[in-house]
C-alpha positions as CSV (number, residue, x, y, z in Angstrom):
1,X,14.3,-20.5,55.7
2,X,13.2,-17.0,55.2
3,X,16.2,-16.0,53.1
4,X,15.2,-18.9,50.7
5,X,11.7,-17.6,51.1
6,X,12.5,-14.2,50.3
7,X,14.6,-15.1,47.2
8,X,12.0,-17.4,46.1
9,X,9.5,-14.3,46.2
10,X,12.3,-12.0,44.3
11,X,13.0,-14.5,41.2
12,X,9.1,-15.0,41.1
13,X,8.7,-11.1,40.7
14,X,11.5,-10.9,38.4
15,X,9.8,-13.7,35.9
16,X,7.0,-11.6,36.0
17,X,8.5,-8.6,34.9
18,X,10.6,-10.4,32.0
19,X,7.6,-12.5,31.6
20,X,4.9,-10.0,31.3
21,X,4.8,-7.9,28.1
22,X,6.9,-7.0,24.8
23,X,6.9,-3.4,23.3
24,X,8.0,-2.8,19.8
25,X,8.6,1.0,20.1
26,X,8.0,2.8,16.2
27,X,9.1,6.0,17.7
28,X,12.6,7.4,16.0
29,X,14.7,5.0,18.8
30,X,13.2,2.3,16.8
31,X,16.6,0.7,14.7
32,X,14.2,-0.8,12.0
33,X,10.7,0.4,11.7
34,X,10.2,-1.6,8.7
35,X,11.5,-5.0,9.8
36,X,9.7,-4.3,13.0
37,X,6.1,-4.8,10.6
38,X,7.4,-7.9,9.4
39,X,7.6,-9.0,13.4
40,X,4.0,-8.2,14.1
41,X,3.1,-9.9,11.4
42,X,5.0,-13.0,12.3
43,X,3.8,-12.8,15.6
44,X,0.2,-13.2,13.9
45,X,1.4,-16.3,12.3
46,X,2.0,-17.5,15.2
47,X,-1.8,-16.8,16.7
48,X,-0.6,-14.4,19.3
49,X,-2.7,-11.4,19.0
50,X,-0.7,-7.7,18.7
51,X,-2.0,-4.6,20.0
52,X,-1.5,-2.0,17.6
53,X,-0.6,1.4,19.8
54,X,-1.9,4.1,17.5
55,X,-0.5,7.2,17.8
56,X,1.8,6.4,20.7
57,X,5.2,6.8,20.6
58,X,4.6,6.6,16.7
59,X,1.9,3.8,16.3
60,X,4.0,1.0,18.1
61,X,3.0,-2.9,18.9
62,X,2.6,-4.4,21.9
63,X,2.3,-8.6,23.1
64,X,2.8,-10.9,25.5
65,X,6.0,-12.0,26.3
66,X,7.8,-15.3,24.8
67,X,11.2,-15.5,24.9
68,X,11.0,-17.2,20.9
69,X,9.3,-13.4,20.0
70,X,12.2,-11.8,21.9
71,X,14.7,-14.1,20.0
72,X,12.6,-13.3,16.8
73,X,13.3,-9.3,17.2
74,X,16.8,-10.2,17.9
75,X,17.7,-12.5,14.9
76,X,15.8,-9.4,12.9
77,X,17.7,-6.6,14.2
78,X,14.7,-5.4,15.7
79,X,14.6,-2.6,18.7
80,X,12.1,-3.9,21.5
81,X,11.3,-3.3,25.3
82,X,10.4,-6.1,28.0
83,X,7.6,-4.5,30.4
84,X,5.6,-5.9,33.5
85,X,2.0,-6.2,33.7
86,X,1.7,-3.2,35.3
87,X,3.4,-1.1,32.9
88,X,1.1,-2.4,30.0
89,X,-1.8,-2.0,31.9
90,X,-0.7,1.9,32.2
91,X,-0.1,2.0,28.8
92,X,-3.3,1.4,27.9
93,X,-4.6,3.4,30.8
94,X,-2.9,6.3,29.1
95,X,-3.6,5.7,25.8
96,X,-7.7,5.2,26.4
97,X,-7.8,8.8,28.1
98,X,-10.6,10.7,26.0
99,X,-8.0,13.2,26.3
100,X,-5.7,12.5,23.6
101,X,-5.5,10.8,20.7
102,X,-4.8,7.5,21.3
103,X,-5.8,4.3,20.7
104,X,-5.0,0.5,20.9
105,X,-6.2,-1.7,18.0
106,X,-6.4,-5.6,18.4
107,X,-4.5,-7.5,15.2
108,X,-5.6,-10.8,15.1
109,X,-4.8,-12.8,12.4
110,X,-2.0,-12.1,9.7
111,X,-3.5,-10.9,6.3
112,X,-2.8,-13.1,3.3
113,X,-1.0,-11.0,0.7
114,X,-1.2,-11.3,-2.6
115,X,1.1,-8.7,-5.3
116,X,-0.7,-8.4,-9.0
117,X,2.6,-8.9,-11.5
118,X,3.9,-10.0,-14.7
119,X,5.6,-13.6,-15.0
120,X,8.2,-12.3,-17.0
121,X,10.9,-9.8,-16.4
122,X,10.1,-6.0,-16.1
123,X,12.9,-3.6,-16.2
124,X,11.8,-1.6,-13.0
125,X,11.4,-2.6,-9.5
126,X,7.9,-3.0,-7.3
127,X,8.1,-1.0,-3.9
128,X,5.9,-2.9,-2.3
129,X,7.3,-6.6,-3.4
130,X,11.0,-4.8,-2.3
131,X,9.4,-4.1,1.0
132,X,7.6,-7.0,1.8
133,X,10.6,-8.9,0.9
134,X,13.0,-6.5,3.4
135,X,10.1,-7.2,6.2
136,X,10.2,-11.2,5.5
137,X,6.3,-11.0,5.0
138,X,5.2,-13.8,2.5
139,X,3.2,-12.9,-0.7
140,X,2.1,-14.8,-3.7
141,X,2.3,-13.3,-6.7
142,X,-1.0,-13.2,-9.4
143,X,-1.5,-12.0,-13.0
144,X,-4.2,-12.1,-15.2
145,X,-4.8,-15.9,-15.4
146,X,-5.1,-16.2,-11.9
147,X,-7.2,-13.7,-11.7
148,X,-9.6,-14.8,-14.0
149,X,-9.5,-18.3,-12.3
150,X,-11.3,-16.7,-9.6
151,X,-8.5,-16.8,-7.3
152,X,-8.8,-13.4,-5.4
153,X,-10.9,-14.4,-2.8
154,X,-8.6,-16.6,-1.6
155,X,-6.6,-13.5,-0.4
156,X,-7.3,-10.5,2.4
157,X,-5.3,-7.6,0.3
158,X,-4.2,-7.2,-3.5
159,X,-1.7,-4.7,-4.5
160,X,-1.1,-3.4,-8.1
161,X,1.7,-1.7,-9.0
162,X,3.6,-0.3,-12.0
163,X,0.3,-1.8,-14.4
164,X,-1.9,-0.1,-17.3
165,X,-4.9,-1.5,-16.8
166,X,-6.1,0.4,-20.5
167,X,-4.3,-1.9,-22.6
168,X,-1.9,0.6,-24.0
169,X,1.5,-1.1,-21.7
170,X,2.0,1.9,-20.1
171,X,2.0,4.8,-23.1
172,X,5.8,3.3,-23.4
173,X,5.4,2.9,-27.1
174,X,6.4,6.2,-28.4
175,X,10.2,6.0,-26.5
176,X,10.5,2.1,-26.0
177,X,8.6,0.3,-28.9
178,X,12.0,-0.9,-30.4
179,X,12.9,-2.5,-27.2
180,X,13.5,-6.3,-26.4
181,X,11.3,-5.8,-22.9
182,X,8.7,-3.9,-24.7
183,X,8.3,-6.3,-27.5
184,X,8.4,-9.4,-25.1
185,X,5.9,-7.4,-22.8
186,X,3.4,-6.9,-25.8
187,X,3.7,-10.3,-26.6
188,X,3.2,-12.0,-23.4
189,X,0.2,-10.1,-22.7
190,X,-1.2,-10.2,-26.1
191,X,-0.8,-14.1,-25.2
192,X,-2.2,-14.7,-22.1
193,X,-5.4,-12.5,-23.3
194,X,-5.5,-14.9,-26.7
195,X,-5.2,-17.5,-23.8
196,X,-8.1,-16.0,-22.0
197,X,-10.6,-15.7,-24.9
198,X,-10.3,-11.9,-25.6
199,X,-9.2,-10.8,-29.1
200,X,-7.6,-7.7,-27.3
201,X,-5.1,-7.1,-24.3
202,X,-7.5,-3.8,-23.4
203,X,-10.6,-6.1,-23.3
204,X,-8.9,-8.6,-20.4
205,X,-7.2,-5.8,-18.7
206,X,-10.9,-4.3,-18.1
207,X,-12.0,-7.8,-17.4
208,X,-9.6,-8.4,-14.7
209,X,-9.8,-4.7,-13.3
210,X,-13.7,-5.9,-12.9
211,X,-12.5,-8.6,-11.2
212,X,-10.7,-6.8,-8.7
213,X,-13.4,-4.4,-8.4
214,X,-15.7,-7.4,-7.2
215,X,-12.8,-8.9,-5.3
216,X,-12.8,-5.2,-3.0
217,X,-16.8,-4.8,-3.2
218,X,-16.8,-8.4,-1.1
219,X,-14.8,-6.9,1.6
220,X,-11.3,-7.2,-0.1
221,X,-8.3,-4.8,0.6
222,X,-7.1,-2.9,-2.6
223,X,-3.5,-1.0,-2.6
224,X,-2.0,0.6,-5.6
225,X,0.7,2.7,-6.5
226,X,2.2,4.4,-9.6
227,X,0.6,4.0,-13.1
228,X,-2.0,1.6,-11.8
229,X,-4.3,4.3,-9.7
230,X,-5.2,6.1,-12.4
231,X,-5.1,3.3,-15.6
232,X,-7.5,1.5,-13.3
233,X,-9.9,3.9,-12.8
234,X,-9.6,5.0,-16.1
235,X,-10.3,1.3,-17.8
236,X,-13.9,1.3,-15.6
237,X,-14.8,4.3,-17.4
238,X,-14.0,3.5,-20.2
239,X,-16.0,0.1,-20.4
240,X,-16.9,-0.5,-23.3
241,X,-14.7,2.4,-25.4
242,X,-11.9,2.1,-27.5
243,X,-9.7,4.5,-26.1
244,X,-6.6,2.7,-27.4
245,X,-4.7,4.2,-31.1
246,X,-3.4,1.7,-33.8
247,X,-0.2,0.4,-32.4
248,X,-1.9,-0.7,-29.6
249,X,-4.7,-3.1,-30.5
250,X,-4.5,-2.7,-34.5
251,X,-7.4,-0.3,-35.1
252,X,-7.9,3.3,-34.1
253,X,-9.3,5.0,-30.6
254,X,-13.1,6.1,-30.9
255,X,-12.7,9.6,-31.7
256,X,-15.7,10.4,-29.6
257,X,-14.1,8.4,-26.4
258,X,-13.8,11.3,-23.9
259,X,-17.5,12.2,-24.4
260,X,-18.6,8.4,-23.3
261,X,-16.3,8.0,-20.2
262,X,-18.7,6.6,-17.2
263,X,-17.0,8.3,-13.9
264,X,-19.4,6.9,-12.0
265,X,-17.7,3.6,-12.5
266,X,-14.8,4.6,-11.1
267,X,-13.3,4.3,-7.7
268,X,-11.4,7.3,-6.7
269,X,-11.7,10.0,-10.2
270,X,-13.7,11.7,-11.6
271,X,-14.4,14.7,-14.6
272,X,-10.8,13.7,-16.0
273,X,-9.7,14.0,-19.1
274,X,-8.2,11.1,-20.8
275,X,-4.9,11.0,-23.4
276,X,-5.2,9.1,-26.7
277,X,-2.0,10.7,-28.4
278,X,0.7,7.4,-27.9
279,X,3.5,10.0,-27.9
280,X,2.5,11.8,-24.5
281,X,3.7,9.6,-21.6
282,X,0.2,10.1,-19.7
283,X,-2.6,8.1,-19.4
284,X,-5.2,10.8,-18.3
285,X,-5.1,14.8,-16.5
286,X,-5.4,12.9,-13.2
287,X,-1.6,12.8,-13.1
288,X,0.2,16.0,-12.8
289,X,3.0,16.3,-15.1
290,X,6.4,15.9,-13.1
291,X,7.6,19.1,-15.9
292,X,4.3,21.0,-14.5
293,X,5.1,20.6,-11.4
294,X,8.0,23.4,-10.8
295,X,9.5,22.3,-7.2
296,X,12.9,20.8,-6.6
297,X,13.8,17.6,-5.2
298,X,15.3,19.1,-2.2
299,X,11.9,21.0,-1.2
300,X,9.5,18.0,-2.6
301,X,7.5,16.9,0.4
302,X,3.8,16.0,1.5
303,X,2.0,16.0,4.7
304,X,0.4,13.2,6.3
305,X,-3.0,14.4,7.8
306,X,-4.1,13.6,11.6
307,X,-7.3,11.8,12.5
308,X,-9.0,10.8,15.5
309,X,-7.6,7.5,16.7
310,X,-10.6,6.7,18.7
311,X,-12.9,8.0,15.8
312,X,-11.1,7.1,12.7
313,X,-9.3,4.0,13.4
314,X,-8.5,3.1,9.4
315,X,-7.2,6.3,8.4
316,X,-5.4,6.8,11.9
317,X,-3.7,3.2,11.0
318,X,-2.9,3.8,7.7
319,X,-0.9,7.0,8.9
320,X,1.3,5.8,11.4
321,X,4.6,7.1,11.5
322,X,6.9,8.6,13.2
323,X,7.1,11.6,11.2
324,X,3.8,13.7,9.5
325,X,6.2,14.9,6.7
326,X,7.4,12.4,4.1
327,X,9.6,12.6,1.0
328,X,8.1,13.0,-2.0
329,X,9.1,11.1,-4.9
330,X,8.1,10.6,-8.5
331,X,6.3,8.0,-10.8
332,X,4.4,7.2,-14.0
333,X,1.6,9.0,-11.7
334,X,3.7,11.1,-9.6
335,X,0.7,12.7,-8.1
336,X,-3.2,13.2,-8.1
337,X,-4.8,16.5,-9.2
338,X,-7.2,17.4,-6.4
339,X,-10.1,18.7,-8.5
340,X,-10.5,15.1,-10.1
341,X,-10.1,13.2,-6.7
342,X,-14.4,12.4,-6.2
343,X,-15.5,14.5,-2.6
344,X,-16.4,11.6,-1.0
345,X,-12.6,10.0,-1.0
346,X,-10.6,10.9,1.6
347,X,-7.3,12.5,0.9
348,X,-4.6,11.3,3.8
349,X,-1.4,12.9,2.5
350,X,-1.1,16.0,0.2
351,X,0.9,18.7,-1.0
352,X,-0.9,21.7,-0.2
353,X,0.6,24.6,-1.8
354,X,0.9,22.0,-5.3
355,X,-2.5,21.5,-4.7
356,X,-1.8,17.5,-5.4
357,X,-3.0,14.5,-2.9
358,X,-0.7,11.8,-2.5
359,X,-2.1,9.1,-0.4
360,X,-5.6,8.8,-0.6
361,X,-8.5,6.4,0.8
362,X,-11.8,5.0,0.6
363,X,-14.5,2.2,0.5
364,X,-16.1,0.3,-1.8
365,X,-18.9,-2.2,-1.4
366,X,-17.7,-4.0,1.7
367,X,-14.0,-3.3,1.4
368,X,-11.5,-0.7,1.0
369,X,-8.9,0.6,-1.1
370,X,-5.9,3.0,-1.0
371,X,-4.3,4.8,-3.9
372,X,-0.3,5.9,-3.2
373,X,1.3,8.1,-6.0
374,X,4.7,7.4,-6.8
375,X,6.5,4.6,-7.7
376,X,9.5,4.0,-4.9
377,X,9.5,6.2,-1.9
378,X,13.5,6.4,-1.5
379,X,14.1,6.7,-5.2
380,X,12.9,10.0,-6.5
381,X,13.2,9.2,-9.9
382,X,13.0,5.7,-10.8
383,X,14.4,5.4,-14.6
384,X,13.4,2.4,-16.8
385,X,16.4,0.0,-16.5
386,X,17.6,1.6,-13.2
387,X,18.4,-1.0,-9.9
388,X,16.1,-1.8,-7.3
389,X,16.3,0.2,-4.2
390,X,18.8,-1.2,-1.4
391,X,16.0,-1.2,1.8
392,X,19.1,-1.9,3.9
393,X,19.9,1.5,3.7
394,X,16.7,2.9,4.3
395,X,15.8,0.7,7.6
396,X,13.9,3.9,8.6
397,X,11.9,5.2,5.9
398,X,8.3,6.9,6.4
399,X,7.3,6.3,3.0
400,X,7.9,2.6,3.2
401,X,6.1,3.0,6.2
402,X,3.0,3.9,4.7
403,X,2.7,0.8,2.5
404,X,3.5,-2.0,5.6
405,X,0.7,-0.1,7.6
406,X,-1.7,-1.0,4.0
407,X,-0.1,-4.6,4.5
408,X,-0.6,-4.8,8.2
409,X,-4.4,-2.8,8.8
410,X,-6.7,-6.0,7.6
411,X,-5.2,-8.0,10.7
412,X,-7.1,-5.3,13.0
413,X,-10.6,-6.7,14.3
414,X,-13.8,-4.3,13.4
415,X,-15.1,-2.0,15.9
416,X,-18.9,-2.0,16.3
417,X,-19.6,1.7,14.7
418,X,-19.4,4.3,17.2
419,X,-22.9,6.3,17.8
């Protein structure tokens, strides 16, 4: 009797232990760090709350056990650890220590995602539409007529890609205008704004960038990468200014256009100096030119800046990694000139001896937004016409990183502000 006592007592224990807890490490052990995103956010689909371990052992995720999570990380080639209550509870003993910087961060509920992009067929890739893809973290895809429709705030976080939001289709005229994709691009959007009720594609482009501006001032997420930082910011100040030559909406650019620009109306930018010559391949000086920039691919890198975990929880989230130094790589905005990023933005990732940020931050209204320069981070340079990046060989990748942790920060519940 005591023997099947004592065994009852031992398999009790030993469900515990399996039963109790499931660590997704993000540390460099971690097989898949960016499949491993996509698993907390499935785990959010299935209303199980994920406790996002911020700066420990490189900003991992932590739940309760079921065994269809387990199976889940299995099927996904995911690297995870099974721990007892007790182990968890130390965790976060350790991790709450004033001490160091540490912190857990309660995700709640899975973010609906929603990528701004073209209907028809563009002849370069979207980073973060390759990622969430890899990660198996649904999306729905929105252009201009949805946006006008008023469909935004039906989603938690919009990205914009490769976009020129100034109506001159990405300064590709002076190398591309006897294209078939160029001439079908022009024509599809000089469609959809007919469609819309504007006479030009640069007065709905400004229209929808207004949209989005409302969509992130009511407490929407904004991510961008590549051309579309910069042509955003640089369609709000130009509201109202034709900035845009001939062959672009059929009349000439004010000549006095640079003397109206309104930086106040922009997000990130300021004091920049905007190019209405359709043979340069620039849309403003907020971009430093990738022939300016005198550094090789080999030595091309930017550092990812610290914060406080238990101080800074947004910045500390959008950071994680499990390395500070990430690849650089290049882009139709390959980087930001510092001296027109506004002071009150925060700058998260920068070159310093370039002087160029990279990765940069900051509110607006009641939401947020985040500006990433580059257009693929495992591509260095991304030619028109060239194929999409393989994410199966780059299971590992920082920069990709940095994008999922944009996907993944609006499932975290707000913090009362700390006094």
């Amino acid at each position: 009797m005591r023997k099947i006592l004592l065994l009852i007592v031992v398999l009790s224990v030993s469900f515990q232990i399996r039963a109790a807890y499931l660590l997704i490490p993000m540390d460099q052990g971690q097989p898949d760090h960016l499949k491993a995103y996509g698993i907390a956010y499935w785990i959010l689909q299935q209303e199980v709350e994920v406790d996002w371990l911020l700066n420990y052992r490189g900003g991992s995720f932590m739940c309760k056990y079921h065994d269809l999570i387990e199976q889940e990380c299995v099927i996904r080639g995911v690297g995870y650890e099974i721990i007892a209550d007790a182990q968890s509870t130390a965790i976060l003993l350790e991790i709450s220590d004033p001490q160091v910087n540490m912190d857990a961060v309660k995700l709640h509920k899975a973010p609906k995602i929603a990528v701004y992009s073209p209907k028809n067929k563009q002849p370069w890739d979207d980073a973060v539409t390759l990622v969430l893809t890899y990660a198996e973290i649904p999306y729905d895809v929105v252009y201009d007529e949805e946006v006008m429709e008023m469909k935004l705030p039906l989603y938690d976080w919009l990205h914009l890609h490769h976009e020129d939001f100034t109506g001159q289709f990405g300064k590709f005229w002076a190398r591309y205008r006897n294209a078939e994709w160029y001439k079908e691009d022009v024509k599809a959007n000089e469609a959809i704004a007919r469609k819309l009720g504007f006479n030009k594609v640069s007065e709905c482009k400004l229209a929808v960038a207004k949209q989005i501006r409302d969509f992130t001032a009511g407490g929407g997420y904004l991510f961008s990468m590549c051309s579309a930082p910069d042509s955003y910011d640089v369609a709000l100040a130009a509201e109202g200014v034709d900035i845009c030559d001939v062959m672009f909406d059929g009349d000439p650019a004010d000549p006095n256009a640079q003397q109206k620009l309104d930086y106040s109306k922009c997000f990130a930018f300021t004091d920049f100096t905007i190019s209405t010559n359709p043979f340069e391949y620039e849309i403003s000086s907020i971009d430093i030119n990738p022939g300016q920039r005198r550094i090789s691919p080999d030595s091309d890198y930017f550092t990812l800046f610290e914060f406080s975990a238990k101080w800074d929880p947004v910045p500390t989230m959008l950071c994680q990694d499990h390395t500070q130094v990430i690849k650089g790589f290049m882009g139709q905005t390959t980087a930001f000139r510092k001296q027109f990023v506004k002071p009150n933005v925060l700058i998260m990732g920068e070159n310093k001896s370039l002087d160029e940020a990279r990765y940069i931050h900051g509110e607006y209204g009641k939401g947020m937004w985040t500006f990433f320069a580059g257009h693929d981070p495992e591509d260095y340079q991304h030619f028109v016409g060239d194929p999409p990046t393989d994410l199966n060989l780059h299971p590992n990748s920082p920069g990709y990183r940095l994008i999922l942790n944009n996907v993944l920060f609006p499932a975290a519940k707000k913090k009362k502000q700390k006094t």
